[in-house]
N, C-alpha and C positions, 0 to 999 in steps of 0.2 A: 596784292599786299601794298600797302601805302606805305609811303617813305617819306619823309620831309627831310633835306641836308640843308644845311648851314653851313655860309663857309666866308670869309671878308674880317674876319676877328682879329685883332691882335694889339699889340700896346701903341699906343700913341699919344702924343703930350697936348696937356690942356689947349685947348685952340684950337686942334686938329680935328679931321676929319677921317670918318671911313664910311664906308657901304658895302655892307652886308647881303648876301646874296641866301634864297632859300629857293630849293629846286624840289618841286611835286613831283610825286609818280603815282601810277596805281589810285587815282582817284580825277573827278571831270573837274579840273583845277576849276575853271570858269566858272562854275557856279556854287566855288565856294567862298565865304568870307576867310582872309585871310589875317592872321593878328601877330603882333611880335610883340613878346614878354620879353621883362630882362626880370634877375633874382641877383641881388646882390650879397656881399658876407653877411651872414646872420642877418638877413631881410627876407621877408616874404615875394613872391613873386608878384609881378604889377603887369599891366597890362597899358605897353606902351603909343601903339599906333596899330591902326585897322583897316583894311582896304576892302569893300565887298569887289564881286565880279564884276559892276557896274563901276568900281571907280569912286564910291563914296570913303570916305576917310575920316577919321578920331583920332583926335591926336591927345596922350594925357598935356596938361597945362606945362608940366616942366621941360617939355621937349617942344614945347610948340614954337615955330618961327628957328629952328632948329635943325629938326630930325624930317626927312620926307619919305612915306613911304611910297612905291609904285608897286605895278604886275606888269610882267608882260605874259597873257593867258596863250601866247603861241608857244612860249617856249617854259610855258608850268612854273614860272619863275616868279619871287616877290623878291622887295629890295627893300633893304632901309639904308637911307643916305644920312650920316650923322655928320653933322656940320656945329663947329663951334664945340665941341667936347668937354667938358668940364669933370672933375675927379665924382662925383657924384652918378656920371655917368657907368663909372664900372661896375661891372657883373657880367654873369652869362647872358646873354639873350639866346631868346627860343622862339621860332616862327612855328605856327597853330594854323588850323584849319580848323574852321569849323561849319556845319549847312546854314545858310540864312532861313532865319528864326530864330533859331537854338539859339542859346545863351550861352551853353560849355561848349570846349572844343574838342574835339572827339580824336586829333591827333597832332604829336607833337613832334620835333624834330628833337635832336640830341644837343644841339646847343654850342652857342661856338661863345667866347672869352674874350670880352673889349676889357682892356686896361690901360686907365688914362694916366701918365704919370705927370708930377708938375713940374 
């Protein structure tokens, strides 16, 4: 059974920073692309930064020079490091998995709560 947790969430004031941690199970983390959504109130979901196994990275435009994502495939883990936070930045984020190729992602974590106050 495949698991994705989330865990690194919680409020902090515009400026700040956090990094999010998402931990795989039950799947060969290493060869798969991994991706972090966030969904904000009454927003649809986006897709904000992407790591394949190999280390390549997509970052959408509004997080760039920002937000970093890493893996480490020893210990099934992805990161996002948010730097410079801003209120725009709040919503859940959700770390995905997906096989490289595919386009969707085939599994999702439950989602942990950044909220930035000013």
């Amino acid at each position: 059974q495949v698991q994705l947790v989330e865990s690194g969430g919680g409020l902090v004031q515009a400026g700040g920073s956090l990094n999010l941690s998402c931990a795989a199970s039950g799947l060969p983390f290493s060869s798969y692309v991994m991706g972090w959504h966030r969904q904000a109130p009454g927003k649809g979901r986006e897709l904000v930064a992407v790591m394949s196994g190999g280390g390549s990275t997509w970052y959408r435009d509004s997080v760039k020079g920002r937000f970093a994502v890493s893996r480490d495939n020893a210990k099934n883990t992805v990161y996002l490091l948010m730097n410079s936070l801003n209120l725009h930045d709040t919503a859940v984020y959700y770390c995905a998995a997906r096989q490289l190729g595919r386009s969707e992602y085939d599994y999702w974590g439950q989602g942990t709560q950044v909220t930035v106050s000013s």
